[in-house]
N, C-alpha and C positions, 0 to 999 in steps of 0.2 A: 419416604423412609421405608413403605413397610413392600416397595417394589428393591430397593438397597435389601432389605432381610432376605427376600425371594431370590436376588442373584448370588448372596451369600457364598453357597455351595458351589459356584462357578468361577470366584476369584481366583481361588488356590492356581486353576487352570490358566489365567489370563496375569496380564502386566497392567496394575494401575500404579501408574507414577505419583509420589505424596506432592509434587510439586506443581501438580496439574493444579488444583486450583487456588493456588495461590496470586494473587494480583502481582504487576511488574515488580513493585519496590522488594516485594517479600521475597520472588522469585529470584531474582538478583541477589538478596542477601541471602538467601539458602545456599547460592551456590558462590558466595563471599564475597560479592562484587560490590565497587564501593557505587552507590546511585543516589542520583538525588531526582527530585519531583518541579516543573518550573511548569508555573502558570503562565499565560502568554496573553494578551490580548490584541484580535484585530482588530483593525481600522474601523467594521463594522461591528464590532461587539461581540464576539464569540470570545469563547476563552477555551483555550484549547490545552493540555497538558502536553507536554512533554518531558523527556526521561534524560539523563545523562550518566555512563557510564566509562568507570574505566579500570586499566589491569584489576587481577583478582588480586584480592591479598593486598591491596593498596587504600591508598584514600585520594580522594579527588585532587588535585590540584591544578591552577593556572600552567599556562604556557604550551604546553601540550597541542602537537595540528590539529586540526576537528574535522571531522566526519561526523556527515550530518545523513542517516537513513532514513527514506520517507516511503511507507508503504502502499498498497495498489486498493482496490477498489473491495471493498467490504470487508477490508482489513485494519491492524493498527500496528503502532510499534512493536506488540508484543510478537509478532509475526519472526521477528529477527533474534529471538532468544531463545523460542521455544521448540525447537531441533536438540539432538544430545548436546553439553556444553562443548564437546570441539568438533560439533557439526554448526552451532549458532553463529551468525555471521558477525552481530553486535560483539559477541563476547572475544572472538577470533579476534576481532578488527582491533579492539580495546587494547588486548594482549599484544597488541603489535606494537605499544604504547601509544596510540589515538587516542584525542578526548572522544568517545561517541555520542551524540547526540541523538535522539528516533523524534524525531516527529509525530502528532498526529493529525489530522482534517476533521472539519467541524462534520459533526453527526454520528463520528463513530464514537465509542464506548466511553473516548476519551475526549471528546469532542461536544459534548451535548449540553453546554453553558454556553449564556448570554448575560450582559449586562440587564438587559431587558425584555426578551423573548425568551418566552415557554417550550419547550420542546414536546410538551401536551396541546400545539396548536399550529396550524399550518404555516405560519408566517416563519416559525423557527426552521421551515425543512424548505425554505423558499431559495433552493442555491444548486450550483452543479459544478464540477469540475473546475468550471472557470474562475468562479471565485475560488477554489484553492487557490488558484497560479494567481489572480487578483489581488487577495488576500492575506492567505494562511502561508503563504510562500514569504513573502516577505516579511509581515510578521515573526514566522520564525527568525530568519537570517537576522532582521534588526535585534532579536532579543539577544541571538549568540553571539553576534560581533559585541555587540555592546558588554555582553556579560565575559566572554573572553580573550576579545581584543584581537582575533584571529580571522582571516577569512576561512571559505569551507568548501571542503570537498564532496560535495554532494553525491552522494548513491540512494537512485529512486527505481521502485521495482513497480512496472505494469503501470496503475493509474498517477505511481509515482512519477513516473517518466512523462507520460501529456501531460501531468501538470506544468513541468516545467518546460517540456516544448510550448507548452501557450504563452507560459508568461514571455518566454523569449522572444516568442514570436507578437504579441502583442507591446513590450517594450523595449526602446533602444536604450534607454536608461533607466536604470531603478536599484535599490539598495543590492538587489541580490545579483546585479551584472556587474554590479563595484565589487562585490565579496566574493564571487566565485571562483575559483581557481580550476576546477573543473567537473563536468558532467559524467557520471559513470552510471548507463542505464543499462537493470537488468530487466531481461522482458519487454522491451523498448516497448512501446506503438504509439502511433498516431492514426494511420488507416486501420479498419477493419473489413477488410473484402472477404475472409473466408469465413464458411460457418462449421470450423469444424467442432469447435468449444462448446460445454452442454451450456453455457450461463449466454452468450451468443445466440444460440438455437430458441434459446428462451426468450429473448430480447424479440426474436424474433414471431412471436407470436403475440397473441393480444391480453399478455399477463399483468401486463402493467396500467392500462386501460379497466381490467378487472381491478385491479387494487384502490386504482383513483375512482369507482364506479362505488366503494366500501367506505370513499374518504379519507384513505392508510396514504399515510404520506412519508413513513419510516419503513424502508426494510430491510431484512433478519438486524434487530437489531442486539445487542450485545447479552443482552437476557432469555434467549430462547432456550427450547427442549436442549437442545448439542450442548452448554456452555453450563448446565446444569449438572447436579451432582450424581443426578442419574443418568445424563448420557453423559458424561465421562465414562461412569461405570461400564455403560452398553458398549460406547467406542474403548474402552479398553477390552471387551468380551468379545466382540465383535469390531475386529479392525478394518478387516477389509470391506465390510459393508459400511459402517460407518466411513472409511475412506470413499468408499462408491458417493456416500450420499453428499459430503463436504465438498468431492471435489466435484458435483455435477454444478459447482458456486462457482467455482475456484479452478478448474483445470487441474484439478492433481493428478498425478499418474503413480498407479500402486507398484509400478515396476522400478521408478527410480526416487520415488519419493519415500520419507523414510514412514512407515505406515506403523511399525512398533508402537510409536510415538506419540499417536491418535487420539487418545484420553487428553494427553495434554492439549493438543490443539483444539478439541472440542471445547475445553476449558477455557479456551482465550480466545476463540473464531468460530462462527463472524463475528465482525465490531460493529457494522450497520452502516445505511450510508442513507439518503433521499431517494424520494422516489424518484423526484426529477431530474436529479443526480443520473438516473438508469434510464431518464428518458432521454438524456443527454446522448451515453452510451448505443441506443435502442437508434437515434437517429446517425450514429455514426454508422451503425452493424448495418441499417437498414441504406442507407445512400451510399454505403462507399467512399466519404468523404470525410475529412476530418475539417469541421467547421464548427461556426459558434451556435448556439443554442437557437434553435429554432422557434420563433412564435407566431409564424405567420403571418404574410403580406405588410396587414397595418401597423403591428406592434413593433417586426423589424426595420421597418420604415423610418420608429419614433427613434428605437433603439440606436440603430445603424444608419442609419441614414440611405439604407437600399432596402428592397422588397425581399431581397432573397439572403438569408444566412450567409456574410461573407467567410470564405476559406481563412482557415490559420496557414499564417503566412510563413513556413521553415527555412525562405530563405535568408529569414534575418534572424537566424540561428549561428552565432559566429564566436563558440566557445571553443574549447576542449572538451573532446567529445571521446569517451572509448562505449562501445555496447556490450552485451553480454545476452548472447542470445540463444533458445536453446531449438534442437532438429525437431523436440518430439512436442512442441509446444503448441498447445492449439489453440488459445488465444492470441499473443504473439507470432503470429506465422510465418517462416520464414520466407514468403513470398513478399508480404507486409511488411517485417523488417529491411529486407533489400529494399524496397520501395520506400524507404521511413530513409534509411541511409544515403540512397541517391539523391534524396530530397534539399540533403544539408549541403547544399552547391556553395556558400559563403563560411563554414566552418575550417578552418585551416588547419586542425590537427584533428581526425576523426579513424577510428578505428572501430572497427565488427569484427567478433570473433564468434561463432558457433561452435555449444557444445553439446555432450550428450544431455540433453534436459530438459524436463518439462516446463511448464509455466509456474509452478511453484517451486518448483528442484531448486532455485536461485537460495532458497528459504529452509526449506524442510527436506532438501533430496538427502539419498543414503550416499552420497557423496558430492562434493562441490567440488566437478572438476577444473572450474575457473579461477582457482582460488591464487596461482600459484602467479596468473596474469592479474588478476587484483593486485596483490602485490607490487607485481613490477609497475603498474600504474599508479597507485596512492605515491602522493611525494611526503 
């Protein structure tokens, strides 16, 4: 509070938004939308939240197509709102008369319930990626079909996107190969061969080694300095430094991403994910490969029935497929993408299109210039 008194005299000068730290449900209805709150339970006991939204000015109702948004790695649903309202992609989408659904994965902000694990103890952070697609992927779908009777159109940005390239690739049936109508990934990946991304560069040193060396088996997660009432304050004082520091996480880019904005995303990001979750990541940056979780000789032996990490397999990826990729993106890269593309040899309707954009642009850029092929793709 009394560092709030001291920037005092500097507001006048800067933009803080009232709606930065409002949680989704408020945030939504500040800006009239009708939403509701849906508890979810996996298979393995997580309870994860997710959001439903649709047109402003309206109220929820059945029958409606659905679109179901699912966010990228140290991120959450709120990711898709918190852009100006006709820059937000959930709210855009809604308005289009979509039910929207946002998703979230177990560990982040909205993610950190269990029926029986603590999230004060390591067992609760004992998961990676894969269990999304194992898991929190179907999960969801089983809730929405069931809850609206509709299959779904899936839009997943960055870790959104391997998730369900795993689950694909790991099954030839399962709830969410019966309900999908089609894949639209912004941010695509599955490989990571470049290191041009600062959250990459990172991975690729011995950060995470130091953190399991402390015991820390959660990280940033949804309560730190950024998400606070005083770095709101700082990131709306200072935007562009506060954008330097969020996107050294996240790949943002201060040239196409909308950076005004910044308080509010401090306010809502990061969500927080596992550590092993990033050692997941750490072992894709580092091999070049996009495979299952690595534990060494004996354990994958037990696990897998071979000694070495087997490859996820894209060629039994055989949906509808469009991507959304951007030039300036430097965790997605477009080397990686054409490689991610060429890979879906069994997919029978696949399209890439690059635009001007970063790795967050998809979210938060000062324009979505993809919007207008969304469109022509959502049925």
């Amino acid at each position: 509070m009394k560092i709030i008194l001291l920037l005092l005299p500097y507001l006048a000068l800067s933009t803080i938004h009232p709606e930065g730290n409002l949680d989704f449900v408020k945030y939504c209805k500040y800006f009239n939308y009708p939403v509701e709150e849906h508890v979810i339970q996996t298979e393995d006991g997580y309870l994860l939240t997710y959001f439903r939204v649709q047109a402003k000015g309206t109220k929820i109702v059945s029958g409606k197509k659905v679109v179901l948004l699912q966010h990228g790695l140290l991120d959450s649903s709120d990711t898709f709102i918190i852009n100006d309202e006709d820059k937000a992609p959930a709210f855009l989408i809604a308005n289009k008369g979509y039910d929207v659904w946002l998703g979230n994965n177990r560990g982040n902000k909205h993610g950190r319930a269990h029926v029986k694990k603590n999230p004060f103890f390591w067992a609760f952070w004992d998961f990676t990626l894969e269990d999304f697609a194992i898991y929190d992927l179907p999960a969801g779908f089983k809730y929405i079909v069931n809850k609206t009777g509709q299959k779904i159109q899936y839009i997943g940005h960055s870790q959104g996107t391997a998730q369900m390239h795993i689950h694909l690739s790991l099954f030839k049936q399962s709830i969410v190969r019966d309900n999908l109508i089609q894949f639209i990934g912004m941010g695509p990946v599955a490989w990571v061969t470049t290191k041009y991304s600062p959250l990459v560069r990172l991975l690729d040193t011995n950060f995470l080694e130091v953190l399991a060396t402390f015991g820390l088996h959660e990280f940033m997660p949804g309560d730190t300095f950024l998400t606070s009432e005083v770095g709101r304050v700082v990131c709306g004082l200072m935007e562009n430094l506060c954008g330097d520091l969020i996107g050294s996480f996240v790949s943002a880019d201060p040239i196409l991403d909308n950076y005004d904005r910044y308080d509010v995303l401090a306010g809502h990001s990061p969500a927080g994910t596992s550590v092993k979750n990033l050692k997941h990541w750490q072992q894709f940056t580092r091999t070049g490969e996009f495979k299952r979780y690595d534990y060494g000789d004996k354990e994958n032996l037990k696990r897998y029935g071979t000694k070495k990490a087997p490859q996820y397999d894209l060629s039994n990826i055989d949906v509808k497929i469009f991507y959304i990729a951007g030039y300036d993106d430097l965790l997605a890269a477009p080397k990686d993408v054409n490689h991610l593309f060429s890979a879906l040899v069994n997919a029978p309707n696949k399209e890439l299109k690059f635009y001007d954009a970063g790795h967050c642009s998809f979210m938060w850029g000062r324009q979505l210039p993809y919007l207008e092929d969304l469109w022509a793709h959502l049925e």
